[in-house]
N, C-alpha and C positions, 0 to 999 in steps of 0.2 A: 504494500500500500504506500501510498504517495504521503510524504514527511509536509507538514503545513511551514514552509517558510517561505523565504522571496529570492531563492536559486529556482525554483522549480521550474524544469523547463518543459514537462508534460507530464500528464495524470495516465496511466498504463494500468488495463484490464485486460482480461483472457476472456474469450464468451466460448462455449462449446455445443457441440448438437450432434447426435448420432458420433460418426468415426473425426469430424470435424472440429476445426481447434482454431482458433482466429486472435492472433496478440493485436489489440486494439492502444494505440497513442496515441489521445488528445494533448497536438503541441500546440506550448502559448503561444501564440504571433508579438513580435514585436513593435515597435514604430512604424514601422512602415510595412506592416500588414504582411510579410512572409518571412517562413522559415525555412531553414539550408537543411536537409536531411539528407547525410552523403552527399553522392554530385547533383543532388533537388534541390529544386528552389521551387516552394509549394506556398499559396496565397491560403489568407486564413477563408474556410468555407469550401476546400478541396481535399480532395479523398484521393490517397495515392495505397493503390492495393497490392502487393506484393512489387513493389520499384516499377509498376506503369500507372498511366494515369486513371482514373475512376472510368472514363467514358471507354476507353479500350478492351477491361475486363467487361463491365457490366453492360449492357448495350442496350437494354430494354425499358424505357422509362419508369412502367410501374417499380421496375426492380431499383431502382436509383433512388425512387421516393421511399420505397420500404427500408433500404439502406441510414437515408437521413432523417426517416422519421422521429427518432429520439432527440437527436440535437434541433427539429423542428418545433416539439413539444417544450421544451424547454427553452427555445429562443436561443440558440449559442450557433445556431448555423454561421455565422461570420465571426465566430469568437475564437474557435478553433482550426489550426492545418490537421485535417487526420490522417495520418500513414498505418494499414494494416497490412499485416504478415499474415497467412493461412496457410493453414496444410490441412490436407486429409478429406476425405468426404465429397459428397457431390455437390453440384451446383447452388441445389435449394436451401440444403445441410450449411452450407457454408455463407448463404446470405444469413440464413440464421445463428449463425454463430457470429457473423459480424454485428447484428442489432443487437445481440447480447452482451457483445464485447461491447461498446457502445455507450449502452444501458450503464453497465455496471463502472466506467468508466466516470461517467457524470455523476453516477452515484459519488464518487469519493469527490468530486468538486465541493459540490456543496449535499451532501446528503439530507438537512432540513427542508430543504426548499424543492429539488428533485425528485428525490424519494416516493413523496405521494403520485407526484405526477405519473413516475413511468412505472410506478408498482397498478397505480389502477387500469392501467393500458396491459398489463402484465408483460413488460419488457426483461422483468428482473428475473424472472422464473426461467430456468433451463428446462426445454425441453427433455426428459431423461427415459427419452423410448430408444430404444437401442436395435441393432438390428439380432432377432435370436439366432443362439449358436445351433450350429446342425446336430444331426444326434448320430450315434452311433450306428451303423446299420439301415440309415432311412434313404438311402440311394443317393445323398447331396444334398438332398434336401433340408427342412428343421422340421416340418409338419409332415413330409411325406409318411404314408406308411410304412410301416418295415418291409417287406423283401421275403414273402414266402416260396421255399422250396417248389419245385414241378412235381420235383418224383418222392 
């Protein structure tokens, strides 16, 4: 968790969903509105997803609103650069882990004030369905039946 002084130079969350994992970094902007992450130079109110820019990975508008809905709900859309890191999971898995990361990210800003907000939206909740393991004997399957003899 993020230490409350005045070095801080972004608030960092993890969101997860199914096999998906998403490091979430709200960086503060400075003076003049952008932050240097690596060879980036990223404006506050832009989403840079694994070192390309937001419109390259995500292409589909609803998906880009579902993305900034949290910092929407909260008004900080122009208050922070967000750079996220993902691995693992598919497409949907991993928008969903990115609003989670997100979420819990604005949580530690200011937790009084946020809190109610994206807990009633249920931002804050992890999805915790998993994909079931196969079982022994059921042909690949998890739910198939077992595999009876011919003869």
């Amino acid at each position: 968790m993020a230490k409350k002084s005045k070095d801080i130079q972004y608030y960092e969350a993890i969101g997860r969903r199914k096999q998906a994992v998403a490091r979430v970094r709200l960086n503060i902007v400075g003076k003049d509105k952008t932050v240097t992450i690596g060879a980036l130079k990223i404006k506050a109110g832009e989403f840079i997803i694994n070192n390309l820019p937001f419109e390259k990975v995500i292409v589909l508008e609803r998906e880009r609103n579902f993305i900034s809905n949290p910092l929407v709900l909260t008004n900080n859309l122009d208050r922070f650069a967000v750079s996220i890191t993902t691995s693992g999971g598919g497409h949907v898995s991993t928008l969903e882990a990115i609003v989670h990361g997100i979420s819990r990210a604005l949580e530690i800003v200011d937790k009084a004030e946020y809190r109610p907000i994206l807990k009633k939206q249920g931002l804050l909740k992890r999805d915790p369905r998993k994909k079931q393991r196969r079982k022994v004997g059921t042909g690949g399957k998890a739910r198939r039946l077992k595999q009876s003899p011919k003869r």
